[in-house]
VOGU-3710 file (C-alpha; in Angstrom, 3 decimals, decimal comma):
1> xxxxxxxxxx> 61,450/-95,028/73,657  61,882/-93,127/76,879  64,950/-90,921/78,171  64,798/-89,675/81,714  65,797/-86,044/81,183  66,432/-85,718/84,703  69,486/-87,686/84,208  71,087/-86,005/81,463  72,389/-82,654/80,152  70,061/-81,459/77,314
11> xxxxxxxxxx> 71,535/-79,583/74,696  71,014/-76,962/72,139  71,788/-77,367/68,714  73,690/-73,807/68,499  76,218/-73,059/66,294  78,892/-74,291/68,268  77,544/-77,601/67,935  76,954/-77,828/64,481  80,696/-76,733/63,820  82,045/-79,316/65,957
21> xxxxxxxxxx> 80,000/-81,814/64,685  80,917/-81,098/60,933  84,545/-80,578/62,355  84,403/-84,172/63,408  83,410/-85,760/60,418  86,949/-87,044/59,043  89,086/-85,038/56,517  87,718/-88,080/53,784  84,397/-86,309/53,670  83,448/-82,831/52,471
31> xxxxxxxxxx> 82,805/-81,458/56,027  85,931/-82,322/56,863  87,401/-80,507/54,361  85,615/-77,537/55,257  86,235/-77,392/58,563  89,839/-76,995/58,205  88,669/-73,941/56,008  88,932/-70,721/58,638  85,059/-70,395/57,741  82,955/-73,284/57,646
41> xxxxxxxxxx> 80,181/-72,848/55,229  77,245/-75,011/56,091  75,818/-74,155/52,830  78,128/-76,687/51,287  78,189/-79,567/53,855  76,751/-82,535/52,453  76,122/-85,126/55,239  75,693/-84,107/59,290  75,751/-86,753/62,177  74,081/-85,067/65,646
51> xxxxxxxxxx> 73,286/-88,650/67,390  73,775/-89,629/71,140  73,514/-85,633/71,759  71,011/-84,997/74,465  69,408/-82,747/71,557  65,526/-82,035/72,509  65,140/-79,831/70,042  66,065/-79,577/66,137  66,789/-75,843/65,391  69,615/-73,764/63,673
61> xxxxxxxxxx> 69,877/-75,982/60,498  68,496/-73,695/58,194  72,118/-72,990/56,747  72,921/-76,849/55,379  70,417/-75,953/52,215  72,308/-78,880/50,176  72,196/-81,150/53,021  71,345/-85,108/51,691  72,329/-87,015/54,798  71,198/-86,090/58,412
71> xxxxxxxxxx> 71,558/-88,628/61,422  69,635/-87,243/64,642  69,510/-90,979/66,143  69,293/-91,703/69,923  68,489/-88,143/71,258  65,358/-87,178/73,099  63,584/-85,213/70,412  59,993/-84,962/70,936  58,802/-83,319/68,002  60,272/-82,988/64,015
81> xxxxxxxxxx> 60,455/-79,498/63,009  63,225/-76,904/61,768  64,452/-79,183/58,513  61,621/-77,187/56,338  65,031/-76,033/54,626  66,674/-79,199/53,670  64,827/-79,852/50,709  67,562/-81,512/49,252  67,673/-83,999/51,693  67,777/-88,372/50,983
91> xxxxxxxxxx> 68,555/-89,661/53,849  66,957/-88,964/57,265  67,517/-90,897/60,801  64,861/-90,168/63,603  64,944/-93,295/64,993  65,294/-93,622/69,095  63,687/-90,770/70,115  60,818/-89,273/71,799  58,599/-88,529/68,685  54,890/-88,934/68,873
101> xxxxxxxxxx> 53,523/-87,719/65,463  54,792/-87,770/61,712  55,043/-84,315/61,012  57,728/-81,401/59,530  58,502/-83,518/56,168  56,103/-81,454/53,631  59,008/-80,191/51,798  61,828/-82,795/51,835  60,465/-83,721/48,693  63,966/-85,786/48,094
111> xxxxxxxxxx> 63,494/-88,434/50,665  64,183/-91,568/49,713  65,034/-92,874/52,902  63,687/-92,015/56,372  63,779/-94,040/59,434  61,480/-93,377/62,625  61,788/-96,530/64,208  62,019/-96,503/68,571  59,891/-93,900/68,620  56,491/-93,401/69,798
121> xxxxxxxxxx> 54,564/-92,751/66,932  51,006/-94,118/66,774  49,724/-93,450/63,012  51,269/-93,633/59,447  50,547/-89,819/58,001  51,679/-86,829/56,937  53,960/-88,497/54,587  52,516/-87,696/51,367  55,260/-85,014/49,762  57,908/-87,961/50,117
131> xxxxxxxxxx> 56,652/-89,301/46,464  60,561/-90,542/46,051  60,335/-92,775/49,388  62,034/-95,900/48,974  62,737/-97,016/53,138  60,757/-96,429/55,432  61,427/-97,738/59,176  59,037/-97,472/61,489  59,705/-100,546/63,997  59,306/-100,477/67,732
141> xxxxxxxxxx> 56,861/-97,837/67,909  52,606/-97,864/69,192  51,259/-98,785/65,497  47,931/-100,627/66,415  45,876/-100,300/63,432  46,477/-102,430/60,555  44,515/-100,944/58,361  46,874/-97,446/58,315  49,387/-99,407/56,149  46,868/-99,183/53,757
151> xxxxxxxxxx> 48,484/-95,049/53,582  51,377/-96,680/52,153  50,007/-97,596/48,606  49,970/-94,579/47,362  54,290/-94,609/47,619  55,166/-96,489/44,217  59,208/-96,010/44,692  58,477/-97,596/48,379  60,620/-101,342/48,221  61,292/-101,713/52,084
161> xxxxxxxxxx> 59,321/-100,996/55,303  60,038/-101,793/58,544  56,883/-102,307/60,994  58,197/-104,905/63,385  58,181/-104,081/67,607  54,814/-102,492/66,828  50,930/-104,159/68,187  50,086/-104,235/64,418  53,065/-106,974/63,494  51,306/-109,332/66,506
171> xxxxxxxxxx> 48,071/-109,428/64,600  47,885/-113,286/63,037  47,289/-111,663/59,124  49,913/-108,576/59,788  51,889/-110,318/56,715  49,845/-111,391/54,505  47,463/-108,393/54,676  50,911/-106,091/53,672  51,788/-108,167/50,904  48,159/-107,846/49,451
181> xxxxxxxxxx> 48,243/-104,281/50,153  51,367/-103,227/49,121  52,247/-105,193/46,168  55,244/-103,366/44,953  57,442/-103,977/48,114  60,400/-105,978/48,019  61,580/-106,518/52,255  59,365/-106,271/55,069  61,154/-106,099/58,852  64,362/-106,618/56,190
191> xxxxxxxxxx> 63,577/-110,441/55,092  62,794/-110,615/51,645  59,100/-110,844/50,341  58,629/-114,347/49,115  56,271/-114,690/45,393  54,326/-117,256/46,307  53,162/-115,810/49,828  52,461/-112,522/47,919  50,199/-114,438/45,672  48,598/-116,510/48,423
201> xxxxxxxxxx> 47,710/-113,297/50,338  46,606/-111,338/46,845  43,990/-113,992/46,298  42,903/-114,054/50,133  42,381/-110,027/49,885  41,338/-110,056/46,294  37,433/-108,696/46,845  38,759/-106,005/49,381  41,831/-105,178/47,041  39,131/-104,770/43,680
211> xxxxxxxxxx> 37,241/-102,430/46,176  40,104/-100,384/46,917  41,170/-100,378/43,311  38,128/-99,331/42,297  37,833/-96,770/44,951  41,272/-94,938/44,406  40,512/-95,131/40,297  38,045/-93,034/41,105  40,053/-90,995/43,833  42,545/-90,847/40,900
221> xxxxxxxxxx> 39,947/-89,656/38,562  38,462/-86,786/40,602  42,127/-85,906/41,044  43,521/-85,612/37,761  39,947/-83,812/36,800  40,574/-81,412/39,751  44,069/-80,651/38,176  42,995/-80,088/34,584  40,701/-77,710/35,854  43,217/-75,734/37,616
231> xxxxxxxxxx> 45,369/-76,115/34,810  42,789/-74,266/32,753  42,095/-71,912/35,158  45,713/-70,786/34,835  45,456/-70,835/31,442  42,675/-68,420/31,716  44,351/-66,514/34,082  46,966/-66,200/31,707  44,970/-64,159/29,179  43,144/-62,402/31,727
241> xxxxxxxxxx> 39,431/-64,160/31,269  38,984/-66,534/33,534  34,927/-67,239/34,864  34,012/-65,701/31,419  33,764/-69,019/30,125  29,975/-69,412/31,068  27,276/-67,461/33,644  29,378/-67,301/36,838  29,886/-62,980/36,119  25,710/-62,840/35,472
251> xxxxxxxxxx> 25,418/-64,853/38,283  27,610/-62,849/40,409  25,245/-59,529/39,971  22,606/-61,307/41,841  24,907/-62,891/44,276  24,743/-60,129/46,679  21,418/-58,210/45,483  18,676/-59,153/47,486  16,341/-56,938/46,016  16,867/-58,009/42,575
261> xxxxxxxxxx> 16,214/-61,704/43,514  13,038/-60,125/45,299  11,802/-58,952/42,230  12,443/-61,786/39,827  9,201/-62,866/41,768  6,976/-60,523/39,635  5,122/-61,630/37,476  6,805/-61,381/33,432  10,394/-60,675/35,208  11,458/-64,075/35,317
271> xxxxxxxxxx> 11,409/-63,868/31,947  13,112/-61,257/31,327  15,762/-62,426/33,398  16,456/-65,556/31,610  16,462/-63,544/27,817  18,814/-61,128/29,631  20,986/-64,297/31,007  21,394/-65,729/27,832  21,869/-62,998/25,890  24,847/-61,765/28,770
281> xxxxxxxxxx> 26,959/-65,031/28,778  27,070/-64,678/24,907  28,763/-61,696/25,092  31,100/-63,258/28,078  31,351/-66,289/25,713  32,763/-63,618/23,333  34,904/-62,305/25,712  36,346/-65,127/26,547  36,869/-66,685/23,005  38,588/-63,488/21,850
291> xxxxxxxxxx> 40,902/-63,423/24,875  42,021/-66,915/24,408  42,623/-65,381/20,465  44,783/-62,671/21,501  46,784/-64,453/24,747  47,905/-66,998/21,829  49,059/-63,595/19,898  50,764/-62,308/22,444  52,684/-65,697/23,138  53,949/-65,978/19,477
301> xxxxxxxxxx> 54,852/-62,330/19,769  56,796/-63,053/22,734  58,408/-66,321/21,812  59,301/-64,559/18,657  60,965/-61,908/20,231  62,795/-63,951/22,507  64,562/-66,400/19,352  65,308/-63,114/17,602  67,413/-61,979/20,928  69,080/-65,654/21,535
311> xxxxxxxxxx> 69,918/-65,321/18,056  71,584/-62,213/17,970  73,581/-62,794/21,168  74,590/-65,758/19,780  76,336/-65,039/16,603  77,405/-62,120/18,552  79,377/-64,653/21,310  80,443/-66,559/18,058  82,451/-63,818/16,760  83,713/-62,914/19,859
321> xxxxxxxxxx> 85,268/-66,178/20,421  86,621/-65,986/16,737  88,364/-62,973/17,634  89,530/-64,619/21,187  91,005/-67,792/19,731  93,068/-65,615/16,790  94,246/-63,523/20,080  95,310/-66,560/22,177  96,949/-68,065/19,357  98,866/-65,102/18,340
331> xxxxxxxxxx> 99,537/-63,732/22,266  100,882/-67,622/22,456  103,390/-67,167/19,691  104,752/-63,751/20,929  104,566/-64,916/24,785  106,937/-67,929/23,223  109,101/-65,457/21,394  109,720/-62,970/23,708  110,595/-65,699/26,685  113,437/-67,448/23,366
341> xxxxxxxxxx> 114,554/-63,746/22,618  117,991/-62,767/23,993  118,105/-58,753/22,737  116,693/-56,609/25,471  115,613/-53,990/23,096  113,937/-56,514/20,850  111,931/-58,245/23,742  111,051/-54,591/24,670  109,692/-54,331/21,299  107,462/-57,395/21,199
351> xxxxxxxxxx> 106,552/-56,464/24,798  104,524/-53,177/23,314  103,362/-55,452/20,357  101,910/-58,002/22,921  100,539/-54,677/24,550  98,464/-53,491/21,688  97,777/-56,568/20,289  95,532/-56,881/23,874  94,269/-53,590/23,749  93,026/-54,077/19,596
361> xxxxxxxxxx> 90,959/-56,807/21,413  89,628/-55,207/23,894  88,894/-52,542/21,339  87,080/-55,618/19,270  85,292/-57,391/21,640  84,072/-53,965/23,119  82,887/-52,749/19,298  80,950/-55,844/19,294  79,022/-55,273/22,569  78,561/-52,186/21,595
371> xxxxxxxxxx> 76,504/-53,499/17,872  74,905/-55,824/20,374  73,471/-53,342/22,319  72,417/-50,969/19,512  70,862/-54,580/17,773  68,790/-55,628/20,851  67,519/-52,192/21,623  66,302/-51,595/18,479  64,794/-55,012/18,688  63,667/-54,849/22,213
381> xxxxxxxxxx> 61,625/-51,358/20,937  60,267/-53,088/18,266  59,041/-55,586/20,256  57,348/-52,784/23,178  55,542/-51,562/19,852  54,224/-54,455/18,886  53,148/-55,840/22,184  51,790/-52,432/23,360  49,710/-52,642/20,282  48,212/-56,184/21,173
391> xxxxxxxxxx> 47,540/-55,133/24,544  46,149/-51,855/23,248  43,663/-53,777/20,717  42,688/-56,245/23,409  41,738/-53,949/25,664  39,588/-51,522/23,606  38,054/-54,372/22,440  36,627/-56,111/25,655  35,543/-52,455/26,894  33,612/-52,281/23,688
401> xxxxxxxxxx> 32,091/-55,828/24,012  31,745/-54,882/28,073  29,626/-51,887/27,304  27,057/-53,962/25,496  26,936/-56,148/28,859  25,847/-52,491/30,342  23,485/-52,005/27,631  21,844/-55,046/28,248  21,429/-54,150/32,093  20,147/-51,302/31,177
411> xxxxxxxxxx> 17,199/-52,450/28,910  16,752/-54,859/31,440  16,628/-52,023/34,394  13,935/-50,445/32,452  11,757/-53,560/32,022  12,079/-54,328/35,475  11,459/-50,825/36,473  8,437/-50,621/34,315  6,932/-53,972/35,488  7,374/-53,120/39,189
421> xxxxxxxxxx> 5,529/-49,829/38,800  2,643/-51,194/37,065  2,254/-53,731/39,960  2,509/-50,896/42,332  -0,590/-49,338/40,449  -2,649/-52,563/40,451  -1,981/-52,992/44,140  -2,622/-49,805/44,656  -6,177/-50,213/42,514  -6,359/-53,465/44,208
431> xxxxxxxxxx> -6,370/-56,111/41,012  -3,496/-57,697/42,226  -3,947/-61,324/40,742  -1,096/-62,790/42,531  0,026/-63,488/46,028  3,697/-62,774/47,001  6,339/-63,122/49,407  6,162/-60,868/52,430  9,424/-59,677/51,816  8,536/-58,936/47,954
441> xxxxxxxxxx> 4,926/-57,266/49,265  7,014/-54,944/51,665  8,494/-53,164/48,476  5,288/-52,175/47,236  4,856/-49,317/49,496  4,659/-46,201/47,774  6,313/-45,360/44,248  9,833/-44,495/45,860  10,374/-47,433/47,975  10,279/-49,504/44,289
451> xxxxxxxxxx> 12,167/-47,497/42,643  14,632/-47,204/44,856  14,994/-50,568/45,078  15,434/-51,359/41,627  17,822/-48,623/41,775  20,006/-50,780/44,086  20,152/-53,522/42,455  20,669/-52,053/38,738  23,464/-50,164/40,559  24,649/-53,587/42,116
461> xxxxxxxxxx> 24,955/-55,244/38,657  26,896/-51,662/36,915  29,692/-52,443/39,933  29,577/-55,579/39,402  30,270/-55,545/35,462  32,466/-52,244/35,806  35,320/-54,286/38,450  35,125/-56,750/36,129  36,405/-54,658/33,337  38,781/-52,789/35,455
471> xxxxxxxxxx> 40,286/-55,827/36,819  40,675/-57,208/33,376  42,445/-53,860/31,597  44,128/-53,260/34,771  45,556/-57,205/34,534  46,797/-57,052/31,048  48,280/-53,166/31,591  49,973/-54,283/34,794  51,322/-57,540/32,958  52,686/-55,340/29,675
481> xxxxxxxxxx> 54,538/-52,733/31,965  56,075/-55,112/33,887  57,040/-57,640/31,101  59,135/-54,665/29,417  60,683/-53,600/31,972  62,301/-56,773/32,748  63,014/-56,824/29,280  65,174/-53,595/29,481  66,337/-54,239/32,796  67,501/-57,756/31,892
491> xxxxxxxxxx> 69,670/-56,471/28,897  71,257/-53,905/31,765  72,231/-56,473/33,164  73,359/-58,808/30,156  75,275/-55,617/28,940  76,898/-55,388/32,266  77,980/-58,620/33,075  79,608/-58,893/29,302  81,333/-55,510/30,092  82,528/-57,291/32,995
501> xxxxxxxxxx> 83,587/-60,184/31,630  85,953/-58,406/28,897  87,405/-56,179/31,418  88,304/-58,906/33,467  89,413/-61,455/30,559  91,723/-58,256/29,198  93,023/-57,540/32,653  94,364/-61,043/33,358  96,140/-61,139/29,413  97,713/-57,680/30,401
511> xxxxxxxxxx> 99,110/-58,986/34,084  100,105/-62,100/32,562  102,254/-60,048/29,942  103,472/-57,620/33,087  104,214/-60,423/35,112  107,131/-61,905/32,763  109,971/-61,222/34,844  113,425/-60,913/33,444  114,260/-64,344/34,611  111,847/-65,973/32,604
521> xxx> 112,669/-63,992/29,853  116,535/-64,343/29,930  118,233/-67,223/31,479
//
């Protein structure tokens, strides 16, 4: 649909807008209510309607974070952007605007219903984070291929879609091919979707439906193999030895050493290589095994350590709350008794017991954080040993099992070196026996053109092994320091907000017992 801007007065959505619109909303619904507040705080504002605005653009709604209903009907928007923020978001009108492309919706993963019909959108895309989608209207727009609806299956909540107005719905099949293709929908163009003409058109599409079946099984398969692998990989990641799991480190010292891969050419090197392959993603094999050994350690350590803390702050809240109740009850009976008491120097009495009995609690409750704190440090200190330790072990460990990675480059340096030097003499004596690459034959020099190149590449691989290790120690160190001190800056903060909340609890008992005036005391 088409609005001559020429015609009209566009307008921004500023903040005045928004504040008038939520203004307007009726005191029944919770903008309403808030905009009688002196503050309105989008933040809370629950449903917005911005139609027949003149609005071109969508901007400035990055405040209404819990906003679930949004009408932006019958402006002259031309593009959807700026709701990347409105993630809680159900309900979503578009419809008679100026929109050319399905785009902006990755993360209103909440949509259940979103309407885009009167529009001038061309394709079906760029829906695919809207996995709750249950409406979708798209009538009256410049559809043409039939085949896009085919998008559409993979949106199992979807029940009804609206597709009439566009070139697609004048195509003789345009039914029937949508009830083959999307079998789970209940209205189409909002008439209900008969059983029998579903089954008439499943039969008439039943060879290309098995071919899509069979396609998208396979889709599925590659997908949910794609994730498990990721899924490992974070596993891996986890205990710090992921790619150790097979050759990809060997294969990774050769990656960017050209003149090791010249000389695996020589004659005897290539097999050298493949003893020193095999014998190198062993000890990665053992790496990686051993990791996976001590991550599962470290878990039990930790998951151990965190019951033992829930635990102790829980019977700790338990007998706080004994203590609380015994308080109320008793502060209930004296609040009672002082308010029936006539004698002025008797109610002054059980005034100063009311007094003391709050500050004996306060004394209490504050004893009790106090064992807390003393329990979970001693705990928490325990627990840095302990992990430290793991982490300690680990780590001297893999360098151990790393330096025998170097050991093995460096027997097979030597090899290598040796080889390459008795070629040199042979060429040099001319009984070499077999041809080679140019590239290979342009080492071959003099003596310190070879060795310098197998210089480069041992020194290649000793990087290459040596970040490894450093990225792995420096991993699990970085992880350890960091774990504790959340741990100790958590219980700060634990300690802190239970200081707070006794404080405040024993402030409001002690201005409820100043606030008894004398005419609630005496009559």
């Amino acid at each position: 649909m088409s609005w001559p801007y020429d015609s009209m007065q566009l307008k921004v959505m500023d903040d005045n807008m928004l504040k008038v619109a939520v203004g307007e909303q009726g005191p029944q619904e919770e903008a309403g209510r808030l905009a009688k507040q002196e503050d309105i705080l989008f933040k809370d504002v629950l449903s917005l309607q911005l139609d027949f605005q003149n609005i071109l653009h969508i901007d400035n709604l990055w405040q209404f974070e819990n906003l679930q209903k949004l009408q932006l009907n019958n402006n002259i928007i031309e593009r959807i952007e700026g709701l990347e923020n409105l993630t809680h978001l159900v309900w979503l009108d578009l419809s008679f605007n100026n929109i050319e492309a399905i785009e902006g919706l990755d993360t209103l993963v909440n949509l259940e219903d979103l309407s885009l019909s009167n529009n001038r959108i061309s394709k079906i895309d760029s829906l695919d984070a809207l996995v709750k989608l249950q409406v979708l209207s798209l009538g009256n727009n410049q559809i043409g291929n039939i085949m896009n609806v085919i998008y559409l299956r993979q949106f199992t909540c979807l029940q009804t879609l609206s597709l009439a107005g566009n070139p697609i719905a004048e195509a003789e099949d345009y039914k029937m091919f949508i009830y083959a293709y999307l079998p789970d929908l209940v209205y189409l163009d909002f008439r209900h979707i008969d059983e029998q003409a579903r089954e008439v058109a499943k039969i008439k599409h039943q060879y290309n439906i098995d071919e899509l079946k069979h396609r998208e099984a396979q889709m599925q398969a590659q997908l949910e193999d794609e994730q498990g692998q990721r899924e490992k990989l974070a596993e891996h990641k986890l205990a710090f030895i992921e790619h150790l799991d097979g050759s990809f480190l060997f294969e990774s010292l050769y990656a960017e050493d050209m003149e090791g891969n010249k000389l695996s050419y020589l004659p005897g090197v290539g097999e050298f290589l493949e003893a020193y392959k095999d014998k190198f993603v062993i000890i990665c094999l053992n790496i990686f095994e051993y990791g996976l050994k001590q991550q599962e350690k470290r878990k039990i350590e930790l998951d151990t350590f965190n019951e033992c803390m829930q635990e102790a702050i829980l019977e700790n809240q338990e007998q706080g709350k004994l203590k609380v109740a015994k308080f109320e009850e008793r502060h209930l009976q004296c609040l009672n008794a002082i308010r029936e008491e006539t004698e002025l120097s008797n109610i002054e009495k059980k005034l100063i017991e009311c007094s003391d009995d709050i500050n004996e609690l306060f004394n209490m409750l504050m004893m009790l954080e106090m064992q807390l704190v003393e329990q979970l440090e001693e705990t928490i200190n325990m627990f840095e040993r302990n992990i430290t330790d793991l982490v300690g072990l680990f780590v001297e460990n893999v360098q151990s099992l790393m330096a025998q990675c170097r050991d093995l480059e460096n027997h097979h340096h030597e090899k290598v070196l040796e080889t390459a030097i008795n070629y040199l003499e042979k060429i040099l004596k001319g009984e070499m026996d077999k041809d080679l690459p140019d590239d290979v034959r342009a080492l071959f020099v003099d003596k310190d053109t070879i060795v310098n190149a197998v210089g480069a590449s041992h020194d290649i691989h000793l990087l290459k092994i040596d970040n490894r290790e450093d990225e792995l120690v420096t991993g699990i160190n970085s992880w350890c320091t960091h774990l504790v001190d959340k741990i100790h800056k958590d219980e700060i903060m634990r300690n802190r907000k239970r200081v707070k909340e006794i404080t405040q609890y024993i402030g409001h008992m002690q201005s409820e017992l100043d606030n008894l005036e004398c005419g609630d005391i005496i009559d």
